[in-house]
C-alpha positions, 0 to 999 in steps of 0.5 A, spaced: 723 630 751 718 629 746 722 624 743 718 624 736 722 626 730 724 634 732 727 636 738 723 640 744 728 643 748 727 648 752 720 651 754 716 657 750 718 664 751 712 669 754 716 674 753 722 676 749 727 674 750 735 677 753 739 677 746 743 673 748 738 667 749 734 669 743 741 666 740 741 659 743 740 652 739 733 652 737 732 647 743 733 653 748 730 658 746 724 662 741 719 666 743 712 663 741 705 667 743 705 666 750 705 658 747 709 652 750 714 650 745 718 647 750 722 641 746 720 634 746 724 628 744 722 627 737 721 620 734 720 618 742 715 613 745 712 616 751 715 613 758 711 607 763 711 609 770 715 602 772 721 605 767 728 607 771 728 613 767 722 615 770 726 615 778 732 620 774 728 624 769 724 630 772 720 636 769 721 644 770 716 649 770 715 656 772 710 660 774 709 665 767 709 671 772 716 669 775 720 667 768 720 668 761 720 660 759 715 655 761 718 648 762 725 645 761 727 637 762 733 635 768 735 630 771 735 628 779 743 627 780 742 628 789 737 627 794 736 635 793 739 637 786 737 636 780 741 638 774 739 642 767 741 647 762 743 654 764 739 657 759 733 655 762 734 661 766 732 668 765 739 673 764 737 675 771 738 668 774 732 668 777 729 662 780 722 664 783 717 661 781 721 654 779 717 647 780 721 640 779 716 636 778 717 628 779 713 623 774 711 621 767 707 628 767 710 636 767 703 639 767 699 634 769 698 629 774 699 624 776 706 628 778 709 630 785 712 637 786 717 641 789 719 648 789 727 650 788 731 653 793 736 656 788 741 655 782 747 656 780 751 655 773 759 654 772 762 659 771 770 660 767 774 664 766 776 663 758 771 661 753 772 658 746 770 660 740 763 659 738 761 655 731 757 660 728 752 653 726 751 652 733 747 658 733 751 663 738 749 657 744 752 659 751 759 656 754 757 652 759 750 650 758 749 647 764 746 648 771 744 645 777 737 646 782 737 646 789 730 643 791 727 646 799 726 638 801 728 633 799 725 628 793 719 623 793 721 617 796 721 613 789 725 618 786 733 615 784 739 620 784 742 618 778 749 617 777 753 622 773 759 620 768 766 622 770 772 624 765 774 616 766 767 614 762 769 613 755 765 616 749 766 614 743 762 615 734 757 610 734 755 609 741 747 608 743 745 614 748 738 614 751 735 621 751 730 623 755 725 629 757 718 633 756 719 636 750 715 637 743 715 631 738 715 636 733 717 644 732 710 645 731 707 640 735 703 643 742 704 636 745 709 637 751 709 635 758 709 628 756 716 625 758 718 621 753 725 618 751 729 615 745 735 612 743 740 614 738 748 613 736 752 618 738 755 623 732 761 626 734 764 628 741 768 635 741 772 636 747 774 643 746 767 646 747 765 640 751 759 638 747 756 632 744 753 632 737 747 628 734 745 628 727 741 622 726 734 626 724 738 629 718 739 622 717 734 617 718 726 617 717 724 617 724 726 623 726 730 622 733 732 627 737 731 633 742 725 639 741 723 644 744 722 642 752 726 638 752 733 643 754 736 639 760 733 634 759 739 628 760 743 622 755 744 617 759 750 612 756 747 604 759 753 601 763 753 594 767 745 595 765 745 603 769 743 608 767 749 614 767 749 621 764 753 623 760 749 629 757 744 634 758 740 637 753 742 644 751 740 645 743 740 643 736 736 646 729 730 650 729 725 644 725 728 639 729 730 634 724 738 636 723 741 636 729 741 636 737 747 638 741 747 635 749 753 639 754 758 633 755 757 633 763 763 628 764 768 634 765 763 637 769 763 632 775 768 635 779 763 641 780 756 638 780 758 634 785 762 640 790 755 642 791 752 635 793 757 632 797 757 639 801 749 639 802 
């Protein structure tokens, strides 16, 4: 995330996208002439290598040839996986081109790469009505990358929130991710993080809601590149995910909607506990 004072979800469009992608959060998904507009964490400080963010968050880039999108956030939660937004894939799914990147960097060195082997999204069988004011996002944005080796040596699988974990108005989560500082700003990349309360947890659709940009002059929040990027809830001084970024408002200043991974565990885990 660019955390600067707007949200940088997911990564620029190079073509245009599905119908339903062009629908989601304005973290997901915008067509941008070619151009990064990947959320960054608006109101965010760029993060120091010796950070412990630094072994859990990771980058996602994709050869322009191979996907439509050029860079989303996630977060190493296994040796090989790493978890992110659905929408952060083409409607067809493809994963070719994908590069997890580990470092403070995306694009750039210093930074190690390793290429994804395959992804999967959760998938059921009913799907709650959709807040129009979500701008039509996806059910279960949420996916998980296998990588074809394992990450470098310094990398930390990161400990993921379960339905025991508690949540409540108020709390302070820590976001983090490679987005844009600002809706116009072509500064992602750059792993940033910041720390916000939480507004509200809504239960049914599974996500967690932030409105501090509307409310305060920092501007703090997701942007574009920052999609899957996780929020970390610090417990016993450690960082558990309890989020990952899937959307928000198209100024990133009003609002950033995280999925609520905690009623995700038990999948995410089927496929790391079985590799």
């Amino acid at each position: 995330m660019g955390i600067v004072g707007t949200k940088s979800l997911r990564g620029g469009l190079n073509m245009n996208c599905p119908l339903l992608l062009s629908l989601l959060l304005l973290i997901g998904c915008r067509a941008v002439n070619n151009d990064t507009a990947a959320l960054k964490v608006v109101g965010g400080q760029p993060v120091v290598e010796t950070d412990e963010l630094v072994k859990h968050t990771v980058g996602l880039v994709w050869d322009s040839e191979n996907n439509s999108t050029n860079g989303c956030s996630g977060v190493l939660v296994g040796p090989r996986w790493v978890l992110t937004a659905a929408h952060c894939f083409t409607a067809a799914g493809k994963v070719q081109g994908l590069k997890v990147t580990f470092g403070t960097r995306r694009e750039s060195a210093p930074r190690q790469i390793i290429d994804a082997a395959l992804f999967a999204r959760f998938e059921r069988i009913s799907i709650p009505t959709v807040d129009a004011a979500d701008l039509a996002r996806p059910e279960d944005d949420i996916a998980i990358v296998k990588l074809y080796a394992e990450a470098p040596r310094d990398a930390v699988s990161a400990s993921i929130a379960g339905p025991d974990t508690n949540l409540n108005t108020g709390d302070m989560l820590v976001i983090a991710g490679f987005g844009s500082t600002q809706a116009d700003a072509a500064d992602a990349g750059i792993l940033r993080k910041a720390t916000i309360p939480l507004t509200a947890v809504d239960q049914e659709l599974s996500l967690l809601r932030f409105t501090e940009q509307a409310r305060s002059p920092e501007f703090k929040g997701s942007c574009f590149g920052d999609s899957g990027g996780p929020a970390y809830l610090v417990k016993d001084d450690q960082l558990l995910v309890v989020g990952v970024a899937s959307g928000g408002d198209y100024r990133c200043r009003e609002r950033s909607i995280y999925t609520d991974v905690r009623n995700y565990k038990k999948w995410i885990m089927s496929f790391i506990t079985e590799s």
